[in-house]
NUFILO-239269 format. One record per residue (C-alpha): x, y, z. Coordinates in steps of 0.2 Angstrom, whole numbers, plus 5000, padded with zeros to 4 digits. Layout:
<pts>
XYZ...
</pts>
This chain:
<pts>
500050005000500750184994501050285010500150455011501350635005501450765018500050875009498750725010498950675027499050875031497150865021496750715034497250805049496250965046494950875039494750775053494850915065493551025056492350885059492850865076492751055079491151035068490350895080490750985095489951135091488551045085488550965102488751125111487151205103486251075103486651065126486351265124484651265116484251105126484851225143483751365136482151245134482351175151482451335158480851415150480051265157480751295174480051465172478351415163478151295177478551395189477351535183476151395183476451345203476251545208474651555196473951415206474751455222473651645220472051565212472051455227472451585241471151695230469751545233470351535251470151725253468351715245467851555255468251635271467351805268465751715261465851605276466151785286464351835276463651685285463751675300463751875302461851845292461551715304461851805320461251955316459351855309459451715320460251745337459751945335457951915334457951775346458651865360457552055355456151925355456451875374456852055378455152095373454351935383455252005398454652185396452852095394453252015412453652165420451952245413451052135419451852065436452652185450454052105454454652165470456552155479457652015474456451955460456352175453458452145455458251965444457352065432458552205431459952085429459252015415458552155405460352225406461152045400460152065385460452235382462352155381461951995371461052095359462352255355463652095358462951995342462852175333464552225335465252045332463852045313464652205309466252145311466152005299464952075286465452275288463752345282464652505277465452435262464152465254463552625258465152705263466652625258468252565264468952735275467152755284467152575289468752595296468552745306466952645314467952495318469152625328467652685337466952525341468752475349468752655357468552605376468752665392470552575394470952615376471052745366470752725346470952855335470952885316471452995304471453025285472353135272471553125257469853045251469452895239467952785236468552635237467352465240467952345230468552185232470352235237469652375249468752225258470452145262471252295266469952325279470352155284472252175286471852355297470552235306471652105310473352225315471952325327471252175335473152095339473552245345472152265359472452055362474552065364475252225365474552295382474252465374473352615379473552705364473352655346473052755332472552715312473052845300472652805280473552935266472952945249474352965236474152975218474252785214474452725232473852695248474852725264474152645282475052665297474652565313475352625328475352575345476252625365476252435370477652325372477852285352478152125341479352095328478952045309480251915310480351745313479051605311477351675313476151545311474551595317472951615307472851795309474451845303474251715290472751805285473651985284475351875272473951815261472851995258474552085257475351965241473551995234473452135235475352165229475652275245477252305256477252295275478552345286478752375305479652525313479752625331478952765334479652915338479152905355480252745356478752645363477752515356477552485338477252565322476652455305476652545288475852445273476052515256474452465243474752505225473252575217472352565201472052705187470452745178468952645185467652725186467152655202468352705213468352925211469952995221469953155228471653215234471653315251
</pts>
């Protein structure tokens, strides 16, 4: 067999090294474009896991707020008219009987525990189904939630700068958030003092909660139903929360950020 010149095996060698470099590229695009397909699938699928984790926290949301409608309808037509019915019976008594001494005491006693069941059952009804939504909106309802926690250990005030109509679906759970902080505040914090401030701005709302107790921190693993009530309304409603001091370096102060929408209709802003 004739052996190869120089120049032909030169051929070999560069031929063979163009289909080497030829096959290695091929194999290199071929692992890129795989890469980028696995990675718009990562994406797509992750996509898909938030879409679902926000249709189901959406559903819970809507769940618990028609349950809310319930039971407040309940209460307020069942157990409302039950006990006006037996306040009524006893006024019917006292008409026609006269009670004297302990049994006059008795009667007194009672009249004033259904005086107490009945505003009890009105204020727990209007706290799950806040009749004001729908006449009033979102800043009237929270200024009567702060004057129903108003007491006489307690002082609950609210202010606002601006005015908007807001009564929407989103206004329901930010009413909810403001609800829950208020209430965890008068359970926990020991506080004497608690205000609620809301700011209108031009495409957001600013809420500020803000207490003299003794404070909690947003950190570490909270795992109670109310504060996984506010971590669900604030990622629907794409809001920011975040927890400061006051300036008198007591207690607690809670600022939540809630982007708003432009253009509906509904909702007319009127910047104070």
């Amino acid at each position: 067999m004739a052996e190869l010149s120089e120049s032909e095996t030169i051929f070999i060698i560069l031929t063979s090294s163009a289909g080497m470099l030829l096959l290695v590229g091929a194999i290199g695009i071929f692992i890129l474009f795989y890469q980028k397909r696995m990675f718009k699938m990562r994406l797509k699928n992750i996509e898909t896991e938030q879409e679902y984790e926000q249709n189901m926290i959406k559903a819970q949301l809507k769940s618990q707020e028609q349950e809310r409608n319930r039971i407040g309808a309940d209460l307020h037509d069942s157990l409302g008219s039950l006990l006006w019915a037996a306040k009524i019976n006893s006024s019917f008594i006292q008409r026609t009987t006269d009670l004297q001494g302990e049994a006059k005491k008795s009667y007194d006693e009672l009249i004033q525990i259904l005086d107490q069941s009945i505003e009890s059952v009105r204020r727990i009804s209007w706290e799950l189904t806040p009749e004001a939504f729908q006449h009033i909106g979102f800043s009237k309802s929270v200024e009567k939630l702060c004057q129903r926690f108003n007491q006489q250990h307690l002082t609950v005030s609210f202010t606002e700068m601006g005015t908007y109509n807001w009564n929407n679906d989103d206004a329901i759970h930010a009413y909810r958030i403001i609800q829950e902080l208020v209430s965890n505040s008068i359970k926990h914090a020991n506080a004497t003092l608690l205000n609620v401030s809301i700011q209108w701005m031009e495409n957001r709302l600013l809420i500020f909660v803000q207490d003299n107790g003794i404070g909690f921190t947003l950190d570490g693993n909270r795992t109670g139903v109310g504060w996984w009530n506010i971590q669900q309304r604030i990622k629907r409603l794409n809001a920011q929360i975040s927890m400061g001091i006051p300036p008198t370096h007591q207690g607690s102060r809670i600022s939540i950020i809630i982007p708003l929408a432009h253009g509906t209709e509904k909702n007319q802003r009127v910047l104070g």
